[in-house]
KEFIMI-401396 format. One record per residue: z, y, x of N, C-alpha, C, O in turn; residue number from 1. Coordinates in pm, whole numbers. Example, Ala and Ser with C-alpha at 12.3 -4.5 7.8 and 13.67 -1.06 7.14 Angstrom:
((780,-569,1319),(780,-450,1230),(780,-330,1320),(846,-332,1424),1)
((708,-225,1285),(714,-106,1367),(787,3,1290),(804,114,1341),2)
***
This chain:
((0,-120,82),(0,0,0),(0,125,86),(-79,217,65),1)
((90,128,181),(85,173,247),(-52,281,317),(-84,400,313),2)
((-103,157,378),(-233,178,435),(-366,212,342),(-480,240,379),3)
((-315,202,218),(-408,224,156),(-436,397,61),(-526,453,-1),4)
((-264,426,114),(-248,558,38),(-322,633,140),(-393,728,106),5)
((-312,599,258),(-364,667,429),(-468,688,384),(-494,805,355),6)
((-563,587,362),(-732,629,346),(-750,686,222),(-863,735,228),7)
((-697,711,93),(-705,802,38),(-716,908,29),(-797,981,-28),8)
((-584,929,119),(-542,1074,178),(-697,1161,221),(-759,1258,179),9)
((-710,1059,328),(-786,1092,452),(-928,1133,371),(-1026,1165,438),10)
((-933,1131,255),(-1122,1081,206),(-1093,1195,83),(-1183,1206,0),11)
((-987,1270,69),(-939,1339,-55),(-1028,1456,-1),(-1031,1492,117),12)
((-1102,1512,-109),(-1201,1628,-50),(-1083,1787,-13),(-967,1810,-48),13)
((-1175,1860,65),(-1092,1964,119),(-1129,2112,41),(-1236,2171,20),14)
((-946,2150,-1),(-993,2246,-90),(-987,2423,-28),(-946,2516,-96),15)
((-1024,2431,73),(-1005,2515,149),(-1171,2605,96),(-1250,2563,10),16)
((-1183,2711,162),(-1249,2841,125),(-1421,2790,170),(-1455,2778,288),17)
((-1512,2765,58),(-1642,2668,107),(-1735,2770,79),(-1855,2743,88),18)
((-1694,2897,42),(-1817,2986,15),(-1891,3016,114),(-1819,3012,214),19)
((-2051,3058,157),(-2121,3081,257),(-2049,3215,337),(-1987,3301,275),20)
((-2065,3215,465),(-2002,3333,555),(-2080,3424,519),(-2193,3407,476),21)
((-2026,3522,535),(-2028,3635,503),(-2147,3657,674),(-2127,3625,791),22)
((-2274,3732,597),(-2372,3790,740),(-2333,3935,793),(-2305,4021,709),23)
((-2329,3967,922),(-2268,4017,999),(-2387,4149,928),(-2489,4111,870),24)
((-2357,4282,943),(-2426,4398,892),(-2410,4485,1026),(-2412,4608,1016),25)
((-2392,4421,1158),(-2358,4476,1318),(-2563,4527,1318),(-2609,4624,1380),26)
((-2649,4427,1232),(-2724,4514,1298),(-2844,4575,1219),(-2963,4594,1243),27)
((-2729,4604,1079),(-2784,4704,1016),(-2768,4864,1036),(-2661,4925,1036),28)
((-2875,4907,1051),(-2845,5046,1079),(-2927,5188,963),(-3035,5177,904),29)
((-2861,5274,961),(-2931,5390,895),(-3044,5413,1005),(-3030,5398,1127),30)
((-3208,5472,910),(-3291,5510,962),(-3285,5658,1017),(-3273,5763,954),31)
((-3299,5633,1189),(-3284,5792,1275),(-3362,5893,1199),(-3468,5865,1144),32)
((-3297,6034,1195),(-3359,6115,1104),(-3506,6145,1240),(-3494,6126,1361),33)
((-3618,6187,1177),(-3739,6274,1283),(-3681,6374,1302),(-3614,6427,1213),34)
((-3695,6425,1428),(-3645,6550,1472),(-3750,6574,1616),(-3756,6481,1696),35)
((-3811,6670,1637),(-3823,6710,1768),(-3757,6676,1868),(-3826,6655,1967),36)
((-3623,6660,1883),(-3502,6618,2022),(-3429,6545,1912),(-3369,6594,1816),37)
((-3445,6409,1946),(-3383,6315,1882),(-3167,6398,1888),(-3112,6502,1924),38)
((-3137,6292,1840),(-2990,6341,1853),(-2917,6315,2017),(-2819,6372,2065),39)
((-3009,6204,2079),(-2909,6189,2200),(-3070,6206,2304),(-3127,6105,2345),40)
((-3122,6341,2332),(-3170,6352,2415),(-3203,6320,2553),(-3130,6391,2622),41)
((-3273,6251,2622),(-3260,6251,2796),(-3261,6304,2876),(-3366,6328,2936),42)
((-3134,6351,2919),(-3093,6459,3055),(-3232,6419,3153),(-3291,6315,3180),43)
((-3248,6568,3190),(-3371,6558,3327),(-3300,6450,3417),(-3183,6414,3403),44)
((-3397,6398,3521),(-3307,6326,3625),(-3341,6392,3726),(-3435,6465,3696),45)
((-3302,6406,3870),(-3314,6500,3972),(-3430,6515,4001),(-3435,6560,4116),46)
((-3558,6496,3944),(-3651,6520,3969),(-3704,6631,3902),(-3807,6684,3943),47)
((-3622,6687,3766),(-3680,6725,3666),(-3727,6658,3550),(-3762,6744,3469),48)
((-3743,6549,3507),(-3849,6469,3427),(-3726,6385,3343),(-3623,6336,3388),49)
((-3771,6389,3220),(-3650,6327,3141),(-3636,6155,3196),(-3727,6116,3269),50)
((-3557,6084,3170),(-3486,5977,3182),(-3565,5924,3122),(-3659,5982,3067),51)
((-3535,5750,3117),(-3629,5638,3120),(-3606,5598,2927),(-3650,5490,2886),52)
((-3548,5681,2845),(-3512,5623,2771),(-3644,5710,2649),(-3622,5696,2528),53)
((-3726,5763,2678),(-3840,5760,2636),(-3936,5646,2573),(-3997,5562,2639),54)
((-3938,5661,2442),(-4054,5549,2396),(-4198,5597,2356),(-4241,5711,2346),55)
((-4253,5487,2337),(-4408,5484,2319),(-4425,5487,2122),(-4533,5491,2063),56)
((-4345,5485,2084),(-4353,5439,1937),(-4358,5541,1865),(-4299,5635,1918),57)
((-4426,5578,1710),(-4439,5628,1639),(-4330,5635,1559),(-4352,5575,1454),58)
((-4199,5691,1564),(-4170,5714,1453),(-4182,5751,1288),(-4141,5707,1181),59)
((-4244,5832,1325),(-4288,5949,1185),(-4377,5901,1116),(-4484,5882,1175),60)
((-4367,5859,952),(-4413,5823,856),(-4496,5722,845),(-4599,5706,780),61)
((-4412,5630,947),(-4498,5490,982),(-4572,5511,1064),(-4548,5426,1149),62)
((-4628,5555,1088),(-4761,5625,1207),(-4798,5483,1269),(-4718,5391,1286),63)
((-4934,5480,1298),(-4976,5383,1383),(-4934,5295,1440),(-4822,5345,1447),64)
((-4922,5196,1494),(-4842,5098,1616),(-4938,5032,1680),(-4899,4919,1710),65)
((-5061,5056,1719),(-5203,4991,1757),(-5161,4936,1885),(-5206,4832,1933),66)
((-5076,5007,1937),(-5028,4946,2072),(-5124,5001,2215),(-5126,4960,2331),67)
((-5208,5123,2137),(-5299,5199,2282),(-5199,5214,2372),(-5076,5218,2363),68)
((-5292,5222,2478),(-5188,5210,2613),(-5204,5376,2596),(-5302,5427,2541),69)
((-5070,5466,2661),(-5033,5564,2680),(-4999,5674,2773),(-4948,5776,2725),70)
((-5017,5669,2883),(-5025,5706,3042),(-5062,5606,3098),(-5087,5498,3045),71)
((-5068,5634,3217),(-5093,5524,3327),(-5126,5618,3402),(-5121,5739,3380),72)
((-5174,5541,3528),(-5195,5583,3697),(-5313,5637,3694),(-5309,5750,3743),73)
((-5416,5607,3659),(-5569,5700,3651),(-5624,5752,3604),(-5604,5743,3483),74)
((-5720,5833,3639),(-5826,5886,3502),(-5924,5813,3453),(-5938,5816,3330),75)
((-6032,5716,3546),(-6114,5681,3487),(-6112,5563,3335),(-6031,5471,3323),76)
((-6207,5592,3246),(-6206,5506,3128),(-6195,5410,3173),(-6082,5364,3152),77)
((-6255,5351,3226),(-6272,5190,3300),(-6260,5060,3189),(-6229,4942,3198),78)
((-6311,5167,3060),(-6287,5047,2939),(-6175,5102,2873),(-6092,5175,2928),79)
((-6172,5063,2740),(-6133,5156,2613),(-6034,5049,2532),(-6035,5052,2409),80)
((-5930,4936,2618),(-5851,4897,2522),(-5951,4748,2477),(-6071,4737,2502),81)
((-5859,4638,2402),(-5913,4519,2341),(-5978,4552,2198),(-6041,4465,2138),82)
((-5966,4654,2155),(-6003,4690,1988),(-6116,4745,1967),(-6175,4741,1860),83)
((-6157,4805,2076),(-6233,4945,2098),(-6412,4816,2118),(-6442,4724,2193),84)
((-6456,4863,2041),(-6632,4829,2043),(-6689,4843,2099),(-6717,4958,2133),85)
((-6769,4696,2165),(-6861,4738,2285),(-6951,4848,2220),(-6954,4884,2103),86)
((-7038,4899,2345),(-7147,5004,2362),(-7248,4968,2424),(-7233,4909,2532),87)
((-7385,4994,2370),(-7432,4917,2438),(-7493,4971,2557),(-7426,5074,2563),88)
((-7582,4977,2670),(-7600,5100,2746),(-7753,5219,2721),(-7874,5200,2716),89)
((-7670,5332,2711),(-7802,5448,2649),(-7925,5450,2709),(-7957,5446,2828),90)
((-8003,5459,2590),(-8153,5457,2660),(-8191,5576,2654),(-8256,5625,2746),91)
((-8142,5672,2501),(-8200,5806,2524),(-8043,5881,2516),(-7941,5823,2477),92)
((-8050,6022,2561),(-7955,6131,2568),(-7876,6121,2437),(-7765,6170,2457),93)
((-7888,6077,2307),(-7883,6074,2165),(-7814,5948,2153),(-7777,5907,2043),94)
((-7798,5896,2240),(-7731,5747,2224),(-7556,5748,2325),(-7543,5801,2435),95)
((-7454,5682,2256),(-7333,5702,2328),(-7349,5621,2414),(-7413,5517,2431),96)
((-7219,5741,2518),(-7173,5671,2665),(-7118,5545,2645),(-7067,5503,2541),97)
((-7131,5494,2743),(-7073,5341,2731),(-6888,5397,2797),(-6869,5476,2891),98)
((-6821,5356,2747),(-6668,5414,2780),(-6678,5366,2902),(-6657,5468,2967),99)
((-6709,5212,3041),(-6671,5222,3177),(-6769,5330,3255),(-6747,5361,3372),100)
((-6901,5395,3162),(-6949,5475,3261),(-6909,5639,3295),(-6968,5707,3378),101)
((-6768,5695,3190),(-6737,5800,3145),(-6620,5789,3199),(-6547,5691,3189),102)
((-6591,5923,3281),(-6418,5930,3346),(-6372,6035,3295),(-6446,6133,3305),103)
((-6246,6053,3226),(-6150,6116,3191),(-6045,6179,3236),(-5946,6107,3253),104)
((-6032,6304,3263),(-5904,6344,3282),(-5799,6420,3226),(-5861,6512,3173),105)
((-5702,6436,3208),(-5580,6515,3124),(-5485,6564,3195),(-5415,6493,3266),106)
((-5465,6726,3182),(-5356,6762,3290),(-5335,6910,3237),(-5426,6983,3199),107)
((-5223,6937,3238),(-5204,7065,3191),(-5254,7187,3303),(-5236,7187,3425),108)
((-5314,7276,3227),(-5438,7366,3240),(-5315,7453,3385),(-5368,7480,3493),109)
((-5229,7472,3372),(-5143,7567,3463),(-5058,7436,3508),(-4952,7404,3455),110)
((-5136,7345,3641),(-5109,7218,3679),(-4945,7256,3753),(-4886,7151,3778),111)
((-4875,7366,3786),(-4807,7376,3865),(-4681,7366,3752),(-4595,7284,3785),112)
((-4656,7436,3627),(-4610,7492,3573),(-4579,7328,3472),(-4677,7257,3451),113)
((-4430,7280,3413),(-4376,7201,3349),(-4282,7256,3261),(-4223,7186,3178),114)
((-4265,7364,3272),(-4138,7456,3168),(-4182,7567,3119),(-4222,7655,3197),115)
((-4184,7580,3023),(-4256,7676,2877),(-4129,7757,2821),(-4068,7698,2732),116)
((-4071,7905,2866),(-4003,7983,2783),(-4064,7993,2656),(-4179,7953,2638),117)
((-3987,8051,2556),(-3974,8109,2427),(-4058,8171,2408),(-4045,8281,2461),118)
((-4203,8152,2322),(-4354,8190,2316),(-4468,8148,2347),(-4575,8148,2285),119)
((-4420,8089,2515),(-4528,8020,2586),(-4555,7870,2549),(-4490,7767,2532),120)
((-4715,7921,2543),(-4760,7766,2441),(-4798,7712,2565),(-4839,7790,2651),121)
((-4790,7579,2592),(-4850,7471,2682),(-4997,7463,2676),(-5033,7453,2559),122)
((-5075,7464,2743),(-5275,7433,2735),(-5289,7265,2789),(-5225,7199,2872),123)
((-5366,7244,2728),(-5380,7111,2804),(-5583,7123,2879),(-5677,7186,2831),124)
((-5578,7043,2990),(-5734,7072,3005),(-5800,6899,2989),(-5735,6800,3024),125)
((-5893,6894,2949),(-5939,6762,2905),(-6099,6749,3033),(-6184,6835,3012),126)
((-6116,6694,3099),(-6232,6672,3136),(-6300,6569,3151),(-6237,6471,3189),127)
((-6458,6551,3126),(-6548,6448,3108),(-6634,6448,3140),(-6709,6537,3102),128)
((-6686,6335,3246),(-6794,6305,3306),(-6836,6207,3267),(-6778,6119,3203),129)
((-7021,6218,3329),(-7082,6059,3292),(-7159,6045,3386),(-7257,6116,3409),130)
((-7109,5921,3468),(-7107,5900,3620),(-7262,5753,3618),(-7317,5684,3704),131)
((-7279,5775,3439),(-7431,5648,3465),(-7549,5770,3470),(-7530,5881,3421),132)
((-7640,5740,3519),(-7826,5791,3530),(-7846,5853,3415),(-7857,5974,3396),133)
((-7851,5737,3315),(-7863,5817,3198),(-7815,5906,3092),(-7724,5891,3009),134)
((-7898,6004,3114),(-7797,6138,2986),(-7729,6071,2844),(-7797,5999,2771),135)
((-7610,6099,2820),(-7550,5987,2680),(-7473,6111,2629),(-7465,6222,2684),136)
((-7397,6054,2469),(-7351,6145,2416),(-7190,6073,2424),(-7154,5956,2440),137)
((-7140,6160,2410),(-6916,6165,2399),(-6904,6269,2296),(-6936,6388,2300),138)
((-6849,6194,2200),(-6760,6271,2106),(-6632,6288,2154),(-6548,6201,2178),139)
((-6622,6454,2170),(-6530,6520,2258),(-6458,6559,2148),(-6380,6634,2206),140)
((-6419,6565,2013),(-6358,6627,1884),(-6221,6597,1862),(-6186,6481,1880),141)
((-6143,6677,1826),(-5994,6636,1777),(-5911,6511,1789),(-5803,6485,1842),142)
((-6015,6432,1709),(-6004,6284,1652),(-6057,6175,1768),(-5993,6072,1791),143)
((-6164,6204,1828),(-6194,6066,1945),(-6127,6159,2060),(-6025,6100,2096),144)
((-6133,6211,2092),(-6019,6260,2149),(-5884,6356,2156),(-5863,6473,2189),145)
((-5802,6240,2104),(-5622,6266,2038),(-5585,6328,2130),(-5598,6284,2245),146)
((-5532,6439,2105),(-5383,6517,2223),(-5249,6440,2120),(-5242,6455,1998),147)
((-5188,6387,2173),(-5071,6321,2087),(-4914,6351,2188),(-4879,6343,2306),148)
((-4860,6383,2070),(-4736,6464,2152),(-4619,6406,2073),(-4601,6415,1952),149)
((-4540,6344,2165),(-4379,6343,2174),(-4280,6378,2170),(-4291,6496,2135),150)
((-4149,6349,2186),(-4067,6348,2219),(-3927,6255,2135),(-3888,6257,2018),151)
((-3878,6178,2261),(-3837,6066,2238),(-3920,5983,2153),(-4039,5991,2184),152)
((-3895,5906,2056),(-3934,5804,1919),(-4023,5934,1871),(-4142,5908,1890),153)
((-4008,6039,1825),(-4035,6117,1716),(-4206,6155,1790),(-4235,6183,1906),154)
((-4295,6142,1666),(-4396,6180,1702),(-4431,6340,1656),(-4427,6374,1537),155)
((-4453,6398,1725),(-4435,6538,1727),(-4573,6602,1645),(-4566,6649,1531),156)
((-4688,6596,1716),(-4773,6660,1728),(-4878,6561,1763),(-4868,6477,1853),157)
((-5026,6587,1649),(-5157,6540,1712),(-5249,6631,1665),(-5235,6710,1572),158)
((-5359,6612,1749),(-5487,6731,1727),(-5586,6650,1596),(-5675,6702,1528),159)
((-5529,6490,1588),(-5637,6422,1466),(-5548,6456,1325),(-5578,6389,1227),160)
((-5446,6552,1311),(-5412,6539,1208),(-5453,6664,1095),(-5437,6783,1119),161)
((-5492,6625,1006),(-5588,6689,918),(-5669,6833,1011),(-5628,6936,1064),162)
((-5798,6770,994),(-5868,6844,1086),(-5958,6921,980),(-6018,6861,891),163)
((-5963,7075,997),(-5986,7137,951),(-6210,7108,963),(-6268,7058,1060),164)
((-6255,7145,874),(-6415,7133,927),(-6453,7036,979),(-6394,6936,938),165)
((-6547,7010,1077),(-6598,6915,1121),(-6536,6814,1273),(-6520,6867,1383),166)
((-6508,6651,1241),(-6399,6677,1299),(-6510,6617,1456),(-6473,6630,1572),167)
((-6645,6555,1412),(-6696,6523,1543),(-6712,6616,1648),(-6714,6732,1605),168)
((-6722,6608,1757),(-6774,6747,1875),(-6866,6691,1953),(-6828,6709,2069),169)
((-7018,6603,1950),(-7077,6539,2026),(-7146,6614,2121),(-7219,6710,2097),170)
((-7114,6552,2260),(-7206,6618,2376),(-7271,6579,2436),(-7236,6473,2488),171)
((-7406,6633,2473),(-7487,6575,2573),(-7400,6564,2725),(-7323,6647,2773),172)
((-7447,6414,2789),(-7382,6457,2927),(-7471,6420,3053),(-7515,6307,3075),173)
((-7481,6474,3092),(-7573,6453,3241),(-7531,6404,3304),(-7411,6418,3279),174)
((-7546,6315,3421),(-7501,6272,3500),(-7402,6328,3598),(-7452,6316,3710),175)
((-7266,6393,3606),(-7208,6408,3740),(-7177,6521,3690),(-7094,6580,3758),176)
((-7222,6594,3564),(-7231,6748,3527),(-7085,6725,3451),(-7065,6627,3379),177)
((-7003,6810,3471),(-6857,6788,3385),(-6834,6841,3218),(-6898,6943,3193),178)
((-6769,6799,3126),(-6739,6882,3016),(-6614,6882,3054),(-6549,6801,3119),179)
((-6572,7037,2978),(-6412,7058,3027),(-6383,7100,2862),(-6470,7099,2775),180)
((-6278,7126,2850),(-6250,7151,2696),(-6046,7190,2755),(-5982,7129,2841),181)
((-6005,7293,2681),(-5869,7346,2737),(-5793,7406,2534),(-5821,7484,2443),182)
((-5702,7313,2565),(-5602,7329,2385),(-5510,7384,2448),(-5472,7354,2561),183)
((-5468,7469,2377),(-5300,7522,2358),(-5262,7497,2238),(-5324,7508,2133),184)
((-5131,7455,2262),(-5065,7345,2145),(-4964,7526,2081),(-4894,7596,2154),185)
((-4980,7540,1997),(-4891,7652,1967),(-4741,7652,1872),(-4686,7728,1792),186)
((-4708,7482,1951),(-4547,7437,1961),(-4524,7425,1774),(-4414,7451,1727),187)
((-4632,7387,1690),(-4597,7359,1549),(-4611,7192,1518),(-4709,7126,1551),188)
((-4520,7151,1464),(-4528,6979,1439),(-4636,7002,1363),(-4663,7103,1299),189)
((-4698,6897,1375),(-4777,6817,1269),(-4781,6697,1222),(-4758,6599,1293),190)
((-4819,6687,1063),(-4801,6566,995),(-4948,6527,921),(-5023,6607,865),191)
((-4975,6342,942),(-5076,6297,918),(-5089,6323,712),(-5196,6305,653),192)
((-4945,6373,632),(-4985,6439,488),(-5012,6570,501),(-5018,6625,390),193)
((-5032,6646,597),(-5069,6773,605),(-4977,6879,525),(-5010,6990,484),194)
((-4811,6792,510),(-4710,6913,467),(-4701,7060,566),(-4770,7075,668),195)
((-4634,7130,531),(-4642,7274,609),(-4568,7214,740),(-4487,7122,737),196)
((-4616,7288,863),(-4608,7295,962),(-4448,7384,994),(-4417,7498,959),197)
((-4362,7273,1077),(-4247,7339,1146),(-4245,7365,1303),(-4312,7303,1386),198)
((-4150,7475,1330),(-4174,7479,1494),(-4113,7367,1592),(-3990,7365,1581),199)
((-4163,7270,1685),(-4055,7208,1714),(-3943,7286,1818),(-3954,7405,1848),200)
((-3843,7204,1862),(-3768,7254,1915),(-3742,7236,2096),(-3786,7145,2166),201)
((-3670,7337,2135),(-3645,7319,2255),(-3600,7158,2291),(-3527,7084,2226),202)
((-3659,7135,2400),(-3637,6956,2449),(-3740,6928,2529),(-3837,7002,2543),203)
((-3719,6790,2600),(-3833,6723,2668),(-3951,6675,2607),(-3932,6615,2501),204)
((-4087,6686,2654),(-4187,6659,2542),(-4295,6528,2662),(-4275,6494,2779),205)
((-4385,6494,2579),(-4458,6427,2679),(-4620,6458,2599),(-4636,6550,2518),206)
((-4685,6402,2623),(-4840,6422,2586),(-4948,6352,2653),(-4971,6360,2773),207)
((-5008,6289,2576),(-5076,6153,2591),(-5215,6158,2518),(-5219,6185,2398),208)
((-5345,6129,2600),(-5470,6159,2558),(-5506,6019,2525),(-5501,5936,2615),209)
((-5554,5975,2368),(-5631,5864,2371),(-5751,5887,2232),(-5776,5973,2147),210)
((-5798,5764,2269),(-5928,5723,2244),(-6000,5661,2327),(-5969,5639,2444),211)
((-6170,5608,2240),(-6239,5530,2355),(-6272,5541,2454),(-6311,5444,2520),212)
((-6269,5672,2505),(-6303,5705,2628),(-6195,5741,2720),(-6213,5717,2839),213)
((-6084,5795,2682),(-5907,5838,2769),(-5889,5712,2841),(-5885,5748,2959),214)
((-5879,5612,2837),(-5879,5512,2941),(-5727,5528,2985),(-5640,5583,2917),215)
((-5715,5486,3081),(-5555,5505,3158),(-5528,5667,3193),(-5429,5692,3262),216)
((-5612,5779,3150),(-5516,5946,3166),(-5333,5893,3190),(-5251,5805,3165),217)
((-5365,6070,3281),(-5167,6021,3339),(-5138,6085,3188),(-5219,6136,3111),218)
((-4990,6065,3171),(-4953,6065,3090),(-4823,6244,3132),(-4743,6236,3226),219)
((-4832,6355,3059),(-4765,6483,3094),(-4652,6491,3023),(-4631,6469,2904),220)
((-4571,6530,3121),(-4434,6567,3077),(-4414,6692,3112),(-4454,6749,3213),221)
((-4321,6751,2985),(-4343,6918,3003),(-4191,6933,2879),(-4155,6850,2795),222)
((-4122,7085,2915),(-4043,7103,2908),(-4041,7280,2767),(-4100,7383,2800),223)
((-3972,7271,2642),(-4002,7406,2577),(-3874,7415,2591),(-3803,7315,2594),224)
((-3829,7529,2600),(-3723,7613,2593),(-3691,7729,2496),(-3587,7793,2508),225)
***
């Protein structure tokens, strides 16, 4: 009897607390508000140049995530990304550059200068060559070629966002002969719904040229005050 109350015991179900655990909410978070200078900004580091805690991502209103590459070490196109459509190579002046025969560069127009007082708008200078024989065309316009501006997550500023008139700019290009093209950004956010325009604010900014032809452009860091 004994032994038999034992395995009873032992087999008696357990009335202890069987509801599912409770899921941890450690990594739920409220969505960061957009702001020009996020809330925890990156101190310059002794170089001048904000800290590593800079991203590549679109915050603002979902915005894109295509994953274009965003600075890098060179100018030349040398090829336009995995997405970007072959070209085939121009036979007449009227026909586009093939993006590896077209080099790109991006650099702010006053190359010495990284800090912008109160007024002073930043210029950016864009330049384009076409280093094949044959004369081809580059759409140099707003939109194939993005000025896209930062800071931290928050996407600040682009030149493709609602473009007033016509947004192509196609150019003939000669061989070796340069197009130059020079923006001043006049420090107002912009949004891909074309709500009214705010000023952004003093902080670290960066600025990044793409499209099929921007290729690896360095990528500018620059400072409003």
């Amino acid at each position: 009897m004994l032994v038999l109350t034992l395995i009873a015991f032992a087999c008696r179900p357990f009335d202890g607390d069987d509801s599912d655990p409770v899921r941890s909410e450690a990594g739920v978070a409220d969505d960061d508000p957009s702001a020009s200078v996020p809330p925890e900004t990156p101190s310059p580091t002794a170089n001048g140049e904000p800290g590593d805690e800079a991203s590549e991502g679109d915050a603002e209103d979902g915005a894109d995530t295509d994953g274009a590459a965003e600075g890098g070490g060179g100018g030349a196109a040398g090829g336009s990304g995995e997405d970007a459509e072959a070209v085939a190579a121009p036979q007449s002046p009227e026909d586009a550059c093939r993006p590896e025969d077209v080099v790109v560069t991006f650099e702010l127009a006053d190359e010495d200068r990284e800090v912008y007082g109160s007024g002073a708008e930043p210029e950016f200078r864009v330049t384009v060559v076409n280093t094949a024989n044959q004369t081809c065309t580059v759409d140099v316009g707003p939109e194939a070629m993005e000025i896209r501006i930062h800071s931290g997550d928050d996407r600040v500023f682009s030149t493709g966002d609602c473009v007033e008139g016509e947004a192509a700019d196609e150019r003939q290009l000669r061989r070796g002969v340069p197009f130059e093209s020079t923006f001043g950004w006049d420090r107002q956010r912009s949004f891909t719904d074309c709500r009214d325009a705010t000023s952004a604010r003093p902080g670290w900014y960066r600025a990044n040229l793409r499209g099929d032809y921007a290729g690896d452009t360095d990528e500018i860091v620059f400072q409003l005050r």
